[in-house]
Steps between C-alpha positions, in 0.01 A plus 500: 500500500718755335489791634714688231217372254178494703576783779580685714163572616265225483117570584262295624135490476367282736766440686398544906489083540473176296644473166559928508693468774687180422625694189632812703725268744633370180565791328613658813764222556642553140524856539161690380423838637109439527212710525196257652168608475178297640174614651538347865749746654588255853628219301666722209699699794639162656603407228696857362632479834641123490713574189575828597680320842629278199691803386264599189392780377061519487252735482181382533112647438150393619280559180166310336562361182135536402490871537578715197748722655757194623747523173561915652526407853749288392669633278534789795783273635668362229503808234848557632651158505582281181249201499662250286291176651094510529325239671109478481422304741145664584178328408392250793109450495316484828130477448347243264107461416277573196638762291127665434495475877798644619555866655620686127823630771594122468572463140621849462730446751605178300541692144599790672846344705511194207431644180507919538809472738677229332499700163572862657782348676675375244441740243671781738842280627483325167578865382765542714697172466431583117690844535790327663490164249441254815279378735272232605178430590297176656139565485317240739203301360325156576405206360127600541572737193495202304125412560194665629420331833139599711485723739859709398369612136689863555825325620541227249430788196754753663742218555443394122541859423827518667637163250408625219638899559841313587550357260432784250732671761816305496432478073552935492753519828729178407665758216554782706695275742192453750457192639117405609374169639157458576534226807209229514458431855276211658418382846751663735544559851456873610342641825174559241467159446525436895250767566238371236488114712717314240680184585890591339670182535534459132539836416801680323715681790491915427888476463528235212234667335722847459795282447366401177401855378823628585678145330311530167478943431653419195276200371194728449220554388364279756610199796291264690614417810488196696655265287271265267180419638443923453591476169288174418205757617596803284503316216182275523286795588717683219376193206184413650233494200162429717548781729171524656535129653847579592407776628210333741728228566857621538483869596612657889232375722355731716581505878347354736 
């Protein structure tokens, strides 16, 4: 990554452990200041401290995505620095079930860090890198934004909702010299995944996950990682006609 271009302060949403963290050793090791900001404050200090051992500069904060106020806490440690790199990497989804079911704190919680803090995000750096005429930003999504799926109704609509805002993004930023990739990721393995009971041995490591978003800033609006088997997916939920059989047949299955 070029710092000159992209830095020197890179921020990270998300970015206490799996794919977040994965992109602040790599940044770190090509010279990013970063600024790392997660909800879980034990594993966001380990890792602030490992690249600060590293010799990098970090300042880290403990905030909720879902709450309305997290765009001023954050912006309460980074008004003073030049972010030139965002990284969205917020938006994991815990609880699944029927949405007329669910707690409404569920699904808000989904729009809120997916949709609300997606948008108010990149709306306020976007500004900034617009100022300076550079930047970047990789918003995360999945490929559950590319069909509804039972039991995660919220999730796959806020991830759909991410798509489609990046792409309108990178159309208005790529002039004022804004990069913005929207970065499809599928079945990875992160301490989330561990946590929820999944079996990872064909999952995407965390690392080459962020290798590709930080590989292909430039070839926006959107990449799907994981080679072509993720792609095949994207694009036959993408051109599917009879939607309510594919739907019933192909979409996420819920957990067991």
């Amino acid at each position: 990554m070029d710092v000159q271009r992209y830095g020197p302060w890179a921020l990270v949403i998300g970015g206490s452990e799996g794919v977040g963290a994965a992109f602040a050793r790599k940044l770190a090791a090509s010279g990013f200041k970063l600024v790392l900001v997660a909800r879980k404050e034990a594993p966001l200090r380990e890792l602030a401290e490992e690249l600060e051992t590293m010799g990098g500069e970090v300042r880290r904060l403990s905030v909720d995505m879902s709450q309305p106020d997290a765009l001023d806490r954050v912006r309460s440690v980074t008004d003073d620095l030049e972010v030139g790199l965002l990284i969205y990497n917020a938006g994991a989804n815990n609880t699944r079930g029927a949405f007329v079911e669910l707690d409404p704190e569920v699904f808000r919680a989904v729009i809120g860090v997916n949709v609300i803090g997606q948008s108010e995000f990149a709306r306020h750096y976007g500004g900034l890198m617009r100022a300076r005429g550079r930047g970047g930003m990789i918003l995360t999504g999945s490929l559950a934004g590319y069909m509804g799926a039972p039991s995660l109704a919220a999730y796959c609509g806020a991830k759909a909702f991410s798509r489609i805002f990046s792409e309108a993004l990178w159309a208005e930023c790529k002039p004022l010299g804004i990069d913005v990739l929207h970065l499809v990721i599928g079945f990875t393995a992160t301490p989330a995944m561990v946590r929820l009971g999944y079996d990872l041995s064909a999952a995407q490591s965390s690392e080459a996950v962020a290798q590709e978003g930080l590989d292909n800033i430039a070839n926006g609006p959107a990449w799907i990682v994981g080679g072509e088997g993720n792609l095949k997916v994207a694009i036959a939920r993408s051109q599917v006609t009879d939607r309510a059989q594919a739907i019933e047949a192909s979409a996420t299955p819920p957990r067991s």
